[in-house]
C-alpha positions as CSV (number, residue, x, y, z in Angstrom):
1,X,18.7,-3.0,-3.9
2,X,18.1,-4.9,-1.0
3,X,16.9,-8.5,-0.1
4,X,14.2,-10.6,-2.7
5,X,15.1,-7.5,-5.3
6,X,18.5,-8.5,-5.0
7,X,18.2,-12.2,-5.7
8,X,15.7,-11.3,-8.2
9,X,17.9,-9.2,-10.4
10,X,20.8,-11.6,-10.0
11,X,18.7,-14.2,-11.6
12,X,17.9,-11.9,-14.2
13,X,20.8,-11.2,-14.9
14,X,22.5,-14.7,-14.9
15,X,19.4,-16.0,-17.1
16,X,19.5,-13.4,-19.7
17,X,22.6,-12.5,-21.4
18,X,20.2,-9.6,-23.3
19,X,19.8,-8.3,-19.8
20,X,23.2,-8.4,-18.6
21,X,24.2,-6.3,-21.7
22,X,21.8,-3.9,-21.3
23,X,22.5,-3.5,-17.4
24,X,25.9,-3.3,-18.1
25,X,26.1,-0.6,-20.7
26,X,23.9,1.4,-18.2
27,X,26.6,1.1,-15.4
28,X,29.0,2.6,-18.1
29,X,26.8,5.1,-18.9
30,X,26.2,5.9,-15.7
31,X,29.8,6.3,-14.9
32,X,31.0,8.2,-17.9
33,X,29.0,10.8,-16.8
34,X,30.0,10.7,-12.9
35,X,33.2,10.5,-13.9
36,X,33.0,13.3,-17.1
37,X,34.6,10.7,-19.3
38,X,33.5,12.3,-22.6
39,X,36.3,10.7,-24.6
40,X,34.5,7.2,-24.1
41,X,31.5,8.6,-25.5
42,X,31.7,6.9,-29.3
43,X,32.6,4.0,-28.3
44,X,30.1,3.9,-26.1
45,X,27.7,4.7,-28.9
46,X,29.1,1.9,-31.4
47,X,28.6,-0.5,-28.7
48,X,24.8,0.4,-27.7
49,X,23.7,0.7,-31.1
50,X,23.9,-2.8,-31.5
51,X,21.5,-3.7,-29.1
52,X,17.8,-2.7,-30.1
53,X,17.0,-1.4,-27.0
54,X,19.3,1.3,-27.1
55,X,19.1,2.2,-30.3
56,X,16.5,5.2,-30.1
57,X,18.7,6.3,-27.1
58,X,22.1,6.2,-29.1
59,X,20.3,7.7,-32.5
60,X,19.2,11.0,-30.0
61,X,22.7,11.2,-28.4
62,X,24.2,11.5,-32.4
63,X,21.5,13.7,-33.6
64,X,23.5,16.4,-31.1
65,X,26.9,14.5,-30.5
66,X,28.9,17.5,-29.7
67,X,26.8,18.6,-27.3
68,X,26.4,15.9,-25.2
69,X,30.0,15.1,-25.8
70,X,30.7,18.9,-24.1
71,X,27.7,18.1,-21.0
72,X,30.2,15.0,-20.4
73,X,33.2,16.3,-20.8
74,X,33.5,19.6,-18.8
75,X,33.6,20.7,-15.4
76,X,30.5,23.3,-16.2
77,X,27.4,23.1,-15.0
78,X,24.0,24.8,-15.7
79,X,22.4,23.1,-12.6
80,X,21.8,26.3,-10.9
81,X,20.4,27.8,-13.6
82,X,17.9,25.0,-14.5
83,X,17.0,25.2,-10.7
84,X,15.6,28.3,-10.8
85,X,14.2,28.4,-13.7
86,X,12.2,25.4,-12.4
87,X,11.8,27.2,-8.9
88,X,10.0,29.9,-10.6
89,X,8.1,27.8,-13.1
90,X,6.4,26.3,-9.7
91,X,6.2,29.1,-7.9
92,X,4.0,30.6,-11.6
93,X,2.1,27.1,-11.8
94,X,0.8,27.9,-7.9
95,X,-0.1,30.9,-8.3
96,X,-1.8,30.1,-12.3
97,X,-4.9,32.3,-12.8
98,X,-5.0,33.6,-9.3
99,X,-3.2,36.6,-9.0
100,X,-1.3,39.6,-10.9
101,X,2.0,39.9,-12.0
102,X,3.2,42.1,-9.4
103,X,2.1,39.5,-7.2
104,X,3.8,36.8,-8.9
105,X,7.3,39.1,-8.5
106,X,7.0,40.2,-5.2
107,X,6.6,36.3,-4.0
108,X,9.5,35.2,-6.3
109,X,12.1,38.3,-4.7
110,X,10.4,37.5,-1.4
111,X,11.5,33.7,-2.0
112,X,15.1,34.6,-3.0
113,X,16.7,37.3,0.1
């Protein structure tokens, strides 16, 4: 943030103690996962469920608790996976109703050496 933003959000958030909650259970958020703090996770959880907002948010997280407990917790990743798999969903959408499949394979190996 930078400048009128700034001052803006300030006074947001010194005006509306709703506000500051919700801004400051994001920054948490925020950092649990930057910092792969899984073990905060529930409390996290008992402490945004109290606030409407979050509540839909929090209800999702439960619904698959161990799972997003794991995402937050280890040093794993499926980011290059997703990556292509979204590369080569673009590269299909392109391409959509205008040419073969051989087509379609030869630009994705093309794409990739």
């Amino acid at each position: 943030m930078g400048g009128k933003t700034d001052t803006f959000s300030k006074k947001l958030l010194e005006n509306s103690s709703l506000l500051k909650q919700l801004w400051e259970l994001n920054l948490e958020f925020k950092s649990m996962m930057e910092r792969k703090k899984g073990e905060d996770l529930k409390r996290w959880c008992e402490k945004a469920a109290k606030l409407s907002p979050f509540k839909s948010f929090v209800r999702g997280i439960q619904q698959d608790f161990d799972a997003v407990y794991q995402e937050m917790s280890s040093c794993w990743s499926n980011g290059q996976t997703e990556g292509q798999v979204n590369r080569l969903k673009n590269i299909k959408r392109q391409m959509y109703g205008r040419a073969s499949f051989e087509l379609l394979r030869r630009r994705v190996l093309a794409n990739s050496a």
